[in-house]
N, C-alpha and C positions, 0 to 999 in steps of 0.2 A: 611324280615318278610314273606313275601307271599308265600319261596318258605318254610317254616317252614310247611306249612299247611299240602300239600300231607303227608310229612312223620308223623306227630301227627294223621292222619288217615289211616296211614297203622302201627300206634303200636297202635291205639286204635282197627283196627280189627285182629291183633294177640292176643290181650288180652281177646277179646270179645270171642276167636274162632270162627271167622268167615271167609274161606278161600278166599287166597286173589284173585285164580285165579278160572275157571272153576265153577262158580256158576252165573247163572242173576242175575243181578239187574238192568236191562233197562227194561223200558216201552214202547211198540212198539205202534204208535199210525197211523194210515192207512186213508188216505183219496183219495174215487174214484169216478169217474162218469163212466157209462155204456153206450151204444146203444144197446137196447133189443125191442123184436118186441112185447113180452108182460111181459110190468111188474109189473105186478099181480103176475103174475107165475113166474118171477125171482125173485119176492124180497122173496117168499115163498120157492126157490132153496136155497137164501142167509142163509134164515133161519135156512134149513133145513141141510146144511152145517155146520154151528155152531153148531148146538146142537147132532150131531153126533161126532164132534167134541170135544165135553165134553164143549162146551160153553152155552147161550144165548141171545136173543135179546134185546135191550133196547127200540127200536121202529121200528115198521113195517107197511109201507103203498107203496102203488104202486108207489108212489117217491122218499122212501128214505127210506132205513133199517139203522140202527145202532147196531152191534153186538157184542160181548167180546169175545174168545176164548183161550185156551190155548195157551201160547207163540209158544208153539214148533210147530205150526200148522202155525206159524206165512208166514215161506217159500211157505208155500203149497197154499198159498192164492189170492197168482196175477195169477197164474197158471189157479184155481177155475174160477175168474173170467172173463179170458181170453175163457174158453171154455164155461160159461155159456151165454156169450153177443155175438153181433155181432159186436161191438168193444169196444174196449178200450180207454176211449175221455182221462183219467186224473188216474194217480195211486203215491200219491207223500206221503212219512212216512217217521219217525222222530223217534227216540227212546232218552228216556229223563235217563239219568243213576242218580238211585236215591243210590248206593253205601253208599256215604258217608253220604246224609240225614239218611240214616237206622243206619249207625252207630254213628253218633250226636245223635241219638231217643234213639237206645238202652243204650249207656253210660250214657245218662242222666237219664234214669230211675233206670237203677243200679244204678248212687250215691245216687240219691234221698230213694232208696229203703234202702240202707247201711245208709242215715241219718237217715232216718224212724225208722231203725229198733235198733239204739243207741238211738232215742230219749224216743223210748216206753219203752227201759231196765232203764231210769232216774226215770218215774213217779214215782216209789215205795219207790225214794232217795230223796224226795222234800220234800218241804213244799206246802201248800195252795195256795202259789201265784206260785210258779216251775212251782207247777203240771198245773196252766191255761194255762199259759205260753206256755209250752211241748205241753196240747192240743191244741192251737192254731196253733204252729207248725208243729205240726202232718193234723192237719186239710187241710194246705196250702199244704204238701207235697203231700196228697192224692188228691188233687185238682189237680198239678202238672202230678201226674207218670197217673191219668187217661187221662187227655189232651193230654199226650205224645204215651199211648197205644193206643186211637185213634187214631192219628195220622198214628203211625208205622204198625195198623191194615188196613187202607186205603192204603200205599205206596205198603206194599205185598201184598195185591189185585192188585192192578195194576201191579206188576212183574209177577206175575202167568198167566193176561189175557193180551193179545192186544185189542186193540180199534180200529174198524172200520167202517169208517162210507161211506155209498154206495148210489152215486145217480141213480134213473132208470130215462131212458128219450125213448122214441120210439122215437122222432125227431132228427136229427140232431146237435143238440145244446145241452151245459151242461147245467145241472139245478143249482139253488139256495141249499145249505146245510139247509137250514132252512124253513119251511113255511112260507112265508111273511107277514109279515104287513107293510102298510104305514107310520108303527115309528120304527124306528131300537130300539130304547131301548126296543118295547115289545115283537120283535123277541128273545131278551137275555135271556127271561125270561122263561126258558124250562125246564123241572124236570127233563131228562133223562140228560143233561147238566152237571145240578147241583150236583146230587147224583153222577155220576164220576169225579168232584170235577175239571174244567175244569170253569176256570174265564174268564168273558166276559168283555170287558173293562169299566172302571169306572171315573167318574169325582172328580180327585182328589185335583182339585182347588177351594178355597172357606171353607174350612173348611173339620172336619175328621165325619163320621157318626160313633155315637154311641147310645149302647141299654143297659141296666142292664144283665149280662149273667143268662139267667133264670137258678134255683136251679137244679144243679145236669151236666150244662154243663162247660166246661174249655174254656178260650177265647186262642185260636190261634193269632200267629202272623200273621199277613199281611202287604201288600203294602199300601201306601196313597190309602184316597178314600173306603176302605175296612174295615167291621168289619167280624170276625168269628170267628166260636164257635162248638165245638165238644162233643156230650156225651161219653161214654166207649163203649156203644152200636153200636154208630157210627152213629147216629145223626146229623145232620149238620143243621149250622146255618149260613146265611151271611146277611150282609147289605152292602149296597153301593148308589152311588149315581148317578146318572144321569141329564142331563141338559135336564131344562122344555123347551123343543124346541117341536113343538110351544109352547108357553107359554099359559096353559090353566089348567083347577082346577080340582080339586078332581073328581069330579063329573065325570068329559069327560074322564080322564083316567082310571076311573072305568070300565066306559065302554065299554072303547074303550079294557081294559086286559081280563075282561069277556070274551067280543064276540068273541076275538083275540083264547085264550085258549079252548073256548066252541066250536070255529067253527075246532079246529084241534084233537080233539076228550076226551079234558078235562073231566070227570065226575066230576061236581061239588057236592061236600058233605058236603050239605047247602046252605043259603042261604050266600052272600055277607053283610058281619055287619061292622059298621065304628066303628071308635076307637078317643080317642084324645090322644094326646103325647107333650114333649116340642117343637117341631118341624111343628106342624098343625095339621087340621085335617087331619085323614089317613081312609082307607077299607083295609079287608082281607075277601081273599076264599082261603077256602080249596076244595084240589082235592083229589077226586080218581085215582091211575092208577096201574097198574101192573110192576112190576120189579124185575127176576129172579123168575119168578115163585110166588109170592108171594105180596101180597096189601099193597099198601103203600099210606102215606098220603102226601100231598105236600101243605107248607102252602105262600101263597105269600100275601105283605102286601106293600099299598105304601101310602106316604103320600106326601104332595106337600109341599114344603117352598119356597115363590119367585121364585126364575128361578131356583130351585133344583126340584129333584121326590127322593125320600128315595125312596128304594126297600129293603126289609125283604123277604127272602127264607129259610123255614124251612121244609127236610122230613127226615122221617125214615120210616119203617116198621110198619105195624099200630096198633102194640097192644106196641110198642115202642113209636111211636109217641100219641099213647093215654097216657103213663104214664107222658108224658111232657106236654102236650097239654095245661093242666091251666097256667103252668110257663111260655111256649110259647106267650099264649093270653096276660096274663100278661106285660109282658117281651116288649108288641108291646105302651104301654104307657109311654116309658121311649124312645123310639126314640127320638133323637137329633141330631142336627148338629153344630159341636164344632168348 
């Protein structure tokens, strides 16, 4: 049976027309550390790189850039950073071949589209109760093929751009990928992360975290441990769970996420409001940050149960993420852990 698979996906991309050979479908993913004597002015090189490049940046500070650029630029890139440092401590990438997810996404939309589009030729041959029926139907389907074009709209981003991510150090030593905190869990919790859709691990023992999918997004499959949720816009929604180590309450990991996100250059847009759900009390802030040019909102929400922390991360674009935003808030009262 196993070896049935390859070939059901190389007749599902001749049916698709989609060639089997000489086109990407890898996602090149880059991870380096540098020695530069000022980096300031190298991570503004990194930058400036990329977007000459046809790319840009996802964050920029004198420790650490994170950039996208076009695949094809992908070779020219260790080269780049070989003559822009005085050395090279770390350069290690990965490419993730999403071939065959594209073509699962696209076949499934097509059927769905070919049921869709037989169901809507019935209404007009029913009765009263068909016809509910039909729209019901119909309703689930468009629920369906939009959760799945999100979906296939986020993998081709990711074929189009590589991802890399650059540590600057003047010392001797490599840096940390992350700005620290003294809780791993609220290092996880980073917008530029999330929006290239890049999972940080989750406590999947203990029960599954769930939320009601606010109106208008499609719930994605995931791993134990994990909820998510996509709009057409490209919207993202996760939940997951983390172990309260130390074991402490709402109140102290408010705080402690606040200070953590404010101190690494968060704009918070608002003030911090608590919420109740079946799972305890919770808080959320919303953020301000930039991403490709353009304002985006970033909604993080946690709430304590025993030795659990729920975590809720919502962003999009902000006149995107305004048209969700009630369903969102909403949406953070119906947390649970199942």
């Amino acid at each position: 049976m196993m070896k049935q698979k390859p070939i059901i996906v190389l007749l599902l991309l001749m049916l698709l027309g989609i060639p089997l050979w000489g086109e990407n479908f890898l996602h090149h993913r880059i991870y380096s550390t540098i020695l530069v004597a000022d980096p300031e002015a190298t991570a503004a090189e990194v930058v400036s790189w990329a977007e000459e490049a046809g790319g840009y940046f996802l964050y920029n500070s004198p420790g650490r850039v994170i950039i996208r650029f076009p695949v094809e630029h992908t070779a020219a890139f260790r080269p780049f950073l070989e003559s822009a440092s005085e050395y090279l401590f770390e350069y290690s990438s990965d490419a993730q071949d999403f071939r065959e997810e594209i073509v699962l996404l696209q076949s499934g939309i097509r059927s769905r589209e070919e049921i869709l589009e037989k169901n809507l030729s019935y209404i007009d041959k029913t009765d009263v109760e068909g016809t509910l029926e039909i729209e019901r139907e119909v309703m689930q389907l468009l629920t369906e093929i939009e959760g799945l074009k999100g979906r296939l709209n986020r993998l081709q981003q990711d074929i189009r751009f590589s991802y890399a991510e650059v540590g600057l150090s003047f010392q001797n030593t490599s840096i940390p990928r992350t700005l620290s905190s003294s809780f791993n869990w609220i290092n996880s919790v980073d917008f530029y992360g999330f929006v290239e859709g890049y999972h940080p691990s989750a406590d999947s023992a203990g029960g599954r975290p769930a939320v009601a999918v606010p109106d208008g997004l499609a719930e994605m499959e995931t791993g134990k441990g994990f909820f998510s949720a996509i709009s057409p816009e490209g919207l993202s929604l996760r939940l997951r769970t983390v172990k309260n180590y130390p074991e402490k309450d709402i109140d102290f990991w408010t705080a402690a996420l606040g200070k953590q996100l404010t101190g690494v250059g968060y704009y918070p847009a608002g003030d911090n409001r608590g919420f109740k759900s079946p799972a305890g009390k919770g808080s959320y802030f919303e953020w301000g940050l930039p991403y490709i040019g353009e304002d985006y909102l970033y909604l993080t929400a946690i709430c304590v149960k025993g030795k659990k922390i729920l975590i809720l991360e919502a962003a999009g674009e902000q006149s995107v993420y305004s048209r969700y935003r009630e369903a969102l808030i909403k949406s953070l009262e119906s947390v649970e852990l199942k």
